[in-house]
C-alpha positions in Angstrom: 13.2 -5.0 12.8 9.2 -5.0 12.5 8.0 -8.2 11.9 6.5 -9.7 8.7 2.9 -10.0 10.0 1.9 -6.8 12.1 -0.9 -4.2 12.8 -1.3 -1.4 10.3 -2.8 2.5 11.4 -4.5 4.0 8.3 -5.5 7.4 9.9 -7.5 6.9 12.7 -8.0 3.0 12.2 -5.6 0.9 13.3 -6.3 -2.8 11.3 -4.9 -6.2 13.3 -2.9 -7.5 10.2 -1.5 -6.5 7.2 -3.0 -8.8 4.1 -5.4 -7.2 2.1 -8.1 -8.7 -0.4 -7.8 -6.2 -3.5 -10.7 -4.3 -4.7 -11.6 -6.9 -7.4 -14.5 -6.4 -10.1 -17.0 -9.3 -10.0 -14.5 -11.0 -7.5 -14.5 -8.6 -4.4 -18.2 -8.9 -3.4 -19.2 -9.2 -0.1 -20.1 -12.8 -0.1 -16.5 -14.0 -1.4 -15.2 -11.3 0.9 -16.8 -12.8 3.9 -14.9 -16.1 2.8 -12.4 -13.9 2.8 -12.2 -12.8 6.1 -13.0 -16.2 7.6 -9.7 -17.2 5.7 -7.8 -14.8 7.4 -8.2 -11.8 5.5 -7.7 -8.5 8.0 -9.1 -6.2 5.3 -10.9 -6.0 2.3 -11.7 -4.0 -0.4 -15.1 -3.9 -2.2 -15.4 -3.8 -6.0 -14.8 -0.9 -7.6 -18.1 1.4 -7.2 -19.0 3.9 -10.0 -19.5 7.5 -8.6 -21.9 8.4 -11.3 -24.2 5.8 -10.7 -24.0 6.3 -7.0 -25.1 9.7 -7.2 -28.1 8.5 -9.9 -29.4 6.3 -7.1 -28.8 3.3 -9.0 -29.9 0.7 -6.8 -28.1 -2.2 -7.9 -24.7 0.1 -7.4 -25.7 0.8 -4.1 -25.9 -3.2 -3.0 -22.6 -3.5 -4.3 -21.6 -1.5 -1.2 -23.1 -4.0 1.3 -20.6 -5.1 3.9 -19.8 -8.9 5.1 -21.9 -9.9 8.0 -18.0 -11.1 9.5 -16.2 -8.1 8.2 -14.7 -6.3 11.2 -13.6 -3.3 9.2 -14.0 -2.9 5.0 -13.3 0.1 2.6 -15.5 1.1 -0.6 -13.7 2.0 -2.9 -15.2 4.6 -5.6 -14.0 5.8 -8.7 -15.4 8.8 -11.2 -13.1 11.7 -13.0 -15.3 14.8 -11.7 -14.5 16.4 -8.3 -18.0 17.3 -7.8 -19.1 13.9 -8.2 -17.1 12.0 -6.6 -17.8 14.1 -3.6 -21.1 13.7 -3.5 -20.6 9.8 -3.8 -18.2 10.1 -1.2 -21.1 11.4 1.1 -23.8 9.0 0.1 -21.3 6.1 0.9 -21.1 7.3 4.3 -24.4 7.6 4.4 -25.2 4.2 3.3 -22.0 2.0 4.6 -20.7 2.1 7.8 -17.0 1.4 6.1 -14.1 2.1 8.0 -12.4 3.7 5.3 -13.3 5.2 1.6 -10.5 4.1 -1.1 -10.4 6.5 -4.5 -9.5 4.1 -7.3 -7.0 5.7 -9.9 -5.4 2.4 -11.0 -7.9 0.8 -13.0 -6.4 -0.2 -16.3 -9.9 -1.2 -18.0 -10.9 0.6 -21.0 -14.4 1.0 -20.5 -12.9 3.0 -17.0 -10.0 4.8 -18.3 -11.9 6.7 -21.2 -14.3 8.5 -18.9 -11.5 10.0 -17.2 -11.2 8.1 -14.1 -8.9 4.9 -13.4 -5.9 4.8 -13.9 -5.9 7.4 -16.4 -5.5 10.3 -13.9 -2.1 9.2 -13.1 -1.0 11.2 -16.5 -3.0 14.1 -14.6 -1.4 14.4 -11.2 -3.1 17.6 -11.0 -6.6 16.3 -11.5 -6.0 13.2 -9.0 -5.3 15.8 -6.2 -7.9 18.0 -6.9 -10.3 14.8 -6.8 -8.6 13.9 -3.8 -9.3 16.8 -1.9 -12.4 17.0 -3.3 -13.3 13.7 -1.7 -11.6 14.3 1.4 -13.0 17.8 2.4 -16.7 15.8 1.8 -15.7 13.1 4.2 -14.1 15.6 6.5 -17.2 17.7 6.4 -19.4 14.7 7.3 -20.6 13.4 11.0 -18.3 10.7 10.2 -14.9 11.3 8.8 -13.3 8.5 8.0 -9.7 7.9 6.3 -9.3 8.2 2.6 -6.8 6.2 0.7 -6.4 6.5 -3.2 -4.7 3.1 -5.4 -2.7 4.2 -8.2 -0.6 2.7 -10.9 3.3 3.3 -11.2 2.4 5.1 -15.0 0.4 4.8 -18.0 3.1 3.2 -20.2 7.1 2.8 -20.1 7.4 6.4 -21.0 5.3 8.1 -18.2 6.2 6.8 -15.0 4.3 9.0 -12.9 4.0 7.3 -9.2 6.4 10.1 -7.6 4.1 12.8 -8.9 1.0 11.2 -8.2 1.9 10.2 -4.3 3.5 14.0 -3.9 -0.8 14.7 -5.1 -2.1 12.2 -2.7 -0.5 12.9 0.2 -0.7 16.7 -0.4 -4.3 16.1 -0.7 -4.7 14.2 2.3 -4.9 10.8 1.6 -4.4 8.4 4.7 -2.9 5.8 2.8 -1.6 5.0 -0.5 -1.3 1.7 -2.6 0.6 0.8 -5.6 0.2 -1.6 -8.0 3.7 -2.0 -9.6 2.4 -2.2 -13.1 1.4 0.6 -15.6 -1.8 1.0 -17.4 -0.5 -0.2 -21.0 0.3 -3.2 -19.0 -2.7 -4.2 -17.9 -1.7 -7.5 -16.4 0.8 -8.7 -17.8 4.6 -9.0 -17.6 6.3 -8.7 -13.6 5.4 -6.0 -11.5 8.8 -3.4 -10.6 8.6 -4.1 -7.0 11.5 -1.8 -6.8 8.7 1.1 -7.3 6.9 -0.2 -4.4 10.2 -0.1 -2.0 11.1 3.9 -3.7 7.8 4.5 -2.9 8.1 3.5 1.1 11.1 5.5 0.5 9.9 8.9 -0.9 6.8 9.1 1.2 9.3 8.3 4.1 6.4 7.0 6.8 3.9 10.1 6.4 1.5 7.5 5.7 1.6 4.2 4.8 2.1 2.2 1.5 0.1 -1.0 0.5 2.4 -3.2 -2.4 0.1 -4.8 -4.9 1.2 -7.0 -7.7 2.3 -10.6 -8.4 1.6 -12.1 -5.0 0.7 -15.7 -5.8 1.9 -17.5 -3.1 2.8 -16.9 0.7 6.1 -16.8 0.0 5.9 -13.9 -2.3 3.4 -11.8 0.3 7.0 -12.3 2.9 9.5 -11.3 0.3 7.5 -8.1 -0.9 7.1 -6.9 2.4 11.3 -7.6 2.8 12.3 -6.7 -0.1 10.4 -3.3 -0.3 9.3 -2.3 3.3 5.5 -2.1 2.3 3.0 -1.7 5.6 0.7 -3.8 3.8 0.3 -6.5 1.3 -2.7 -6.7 -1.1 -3.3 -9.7 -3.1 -5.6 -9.8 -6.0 -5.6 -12.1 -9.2 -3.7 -15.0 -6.1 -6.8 -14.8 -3.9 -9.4 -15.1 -7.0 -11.4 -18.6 -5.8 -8.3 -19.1 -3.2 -9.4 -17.6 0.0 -6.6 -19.9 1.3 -4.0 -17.9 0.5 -4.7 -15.8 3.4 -5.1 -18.7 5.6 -1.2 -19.4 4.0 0.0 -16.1 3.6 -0.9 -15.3 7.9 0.5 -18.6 8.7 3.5 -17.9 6.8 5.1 -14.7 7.8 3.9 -15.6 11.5 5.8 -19.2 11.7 7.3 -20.0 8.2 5.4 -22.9 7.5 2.6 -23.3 4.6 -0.6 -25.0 5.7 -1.9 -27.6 3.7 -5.3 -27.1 2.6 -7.5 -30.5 2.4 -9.6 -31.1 -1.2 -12.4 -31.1 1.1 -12.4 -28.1 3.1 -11.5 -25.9 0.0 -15.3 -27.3 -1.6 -16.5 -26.8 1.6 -15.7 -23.0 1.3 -17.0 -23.1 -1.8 -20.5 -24.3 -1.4 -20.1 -21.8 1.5 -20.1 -19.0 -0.7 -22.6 -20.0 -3.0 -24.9 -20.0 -0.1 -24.3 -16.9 0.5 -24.6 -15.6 -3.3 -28.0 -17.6 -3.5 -29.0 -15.2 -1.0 -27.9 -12.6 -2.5 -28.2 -12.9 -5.8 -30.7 -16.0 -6.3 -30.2 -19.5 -7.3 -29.8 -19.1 -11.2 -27.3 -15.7 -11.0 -25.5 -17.5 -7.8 -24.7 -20.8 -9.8 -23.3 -18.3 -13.1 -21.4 -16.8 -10.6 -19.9 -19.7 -9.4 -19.1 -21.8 -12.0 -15.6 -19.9 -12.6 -15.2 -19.7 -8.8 -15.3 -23.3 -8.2 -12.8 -23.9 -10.8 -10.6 -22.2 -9.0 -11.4 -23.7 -5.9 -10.4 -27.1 -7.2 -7.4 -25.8 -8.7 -4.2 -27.9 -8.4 -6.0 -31.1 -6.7 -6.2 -34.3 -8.4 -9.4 -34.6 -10.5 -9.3 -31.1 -10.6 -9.7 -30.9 -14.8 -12.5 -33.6 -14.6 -14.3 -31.3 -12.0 -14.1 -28.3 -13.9 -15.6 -30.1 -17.3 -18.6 -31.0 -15.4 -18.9 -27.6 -13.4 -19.2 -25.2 -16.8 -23.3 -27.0 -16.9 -24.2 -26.3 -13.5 -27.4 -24.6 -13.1 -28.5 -25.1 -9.4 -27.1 -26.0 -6.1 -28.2 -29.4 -6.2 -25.8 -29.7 -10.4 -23.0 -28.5 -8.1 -24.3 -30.8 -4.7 -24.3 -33.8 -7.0 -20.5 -32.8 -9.0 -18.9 -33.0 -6.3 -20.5 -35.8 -4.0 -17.8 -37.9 -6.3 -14.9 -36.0 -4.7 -15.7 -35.5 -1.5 -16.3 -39.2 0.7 
């Protein structure tokens, strides 16, 4: 029986673990993906990166790409609903990036997403998801540096068009190097429980051709150990869990390797904290850093004594030294 916590090959990368950090907008940067990986991340995803404005040379688009200074291996993930396109932002993203592998996003639930065409919306078009698929993977193949393509998808766009089978028959056919699922569909969004059962038929259908990446509802470490039991997933991927709670990786490692939870100390989860406003400071400035972390720091306090107190004072903070002097009460 593999073990809960293993290696993962995704084409011709092979990745030391299998817990993911979900693509993530206005989450999945690369300074909270560095905190990230420090946690115990193995892989991450970057947020979702228009195609569109990729090829327009917006500038802003292209920074989004930047990888983690501790990042061992990343993926950019792109989305856009024209085959051309995407293509061409598939090549510029090699150019630019030295990401390990290039994820197309068609799982994306968001309005302003789905009514161009792309997201999640393609999977009531299997048809057009492979053709973008292929279109994306003959670019990358084409280039001096081919790496693995992977596509995220949805399990349907409402109750009445469950669609995974078809759209991982398109992927694969297409040759994707890896597929994840996120076990809700589109009309959704995020609520309600994700159908793990679609994550385990779809380890079963693609029958180990490549390998499947379950996403949905892991909140806790114990949830990232029964996914992978309960469906046979190669790979976990936690999203809204790991939003300000990098620990969870720290957890969800320590977990599946020896069964126990760590606790995490009040002060060491600040300490990450001011860690990645650092970081977004420098990336970002002091004034769009501080914005930033106002909601991050909320949840980074979440579930500790004084934790609502905190959270009062942190929705005014305008500089590192608001936040410096917020929490100096907290942490002795």
């Amino acid at each position: 029986m593999k073990e809960l916590y293993h290696p993962v090959t995704i084409g011709n990368l092979t990745l030391g673990g299998n817990v993911f950090l979900a693509p993530m907008a206005d989450v999945s940067d690369s300074s909270y993906r560095s905190i990230c990986a420090e946690c115990g991340a193995d892989f991450a995803y970057t947020e979702l990166i228009s195609s569109e404005a990729l090829v327009r040379g917006n500038r802003k688009t292209i920074d989004m790409m930047v990888r983690a200074p501790n990042e061992k291996a990343y993926a950019v993930q792109i989305f856009g609903s024209a085959e051309a396109t995407m293509a061409d932002a598939a090549r510029i993203v090699l150019e630019k990036t030295d990401c390990e592998i290039l994820d197309i996003n068609c799982g994306c639930p968001v309005p302003k997403v789905t009514k161009t065409g792309a997201g999640s919306v393609l999977t009531k078009n299997p048809e057009k998801l492979y053709s973008i698929t292929k279109a994306v993977v003959s670019a990358v193949g084409e280039s001096a540096r081919p790496v693995p393509v992977t596509v995220k998808i949805r399990m349907g766009w409402d109750k009445n068009t469950i669609t995974w089978k078809e759209c991982a028959e398109a992927a694969v056919s297409a040759g994707a190097a890896a597929i994840a699922i996120h076990a809700r569909t589109t009309a959704q969004g995020y609520e309600g429980c994700a159908d793990w059962g679609v994550i385990k038929a779809l380890v079963d259908f693609v029958g180990g051709k490549i390998p499947v990446i379950g996403n949905g509802d892991i909140k806790s470490p114990e949830d990232a150990a029964r996914m992978i039991s309960e469906t046979g997933c190669d790979a976990v991927m936690v999203a809204r869990g790991a939003r300000g709670n990098p620990f969870i990786f720290t957890k969800i490692r320590e977990y599946l390797t020896t069964g126990v939870i760590p606790d995490i100390p009040l002060r060491t989860s600040i300490e990450a904290g001011f860690k990645e406003l650092g970081l977004l400071v420098g990336a970002f400035g002091e004034r769009a850093a501080c914005m930033k972390m106002r909601g991050r720091f909320s949840n980074y306090v979440k579930g500790f004594d004084g934790a609502k107190e905190i959270r009062l004072r942190i929705v005014g903070a305008n500089s590192v030294q608001d936040f410096q002097d917020i929490f100096k009460d907290f942490v002795s």
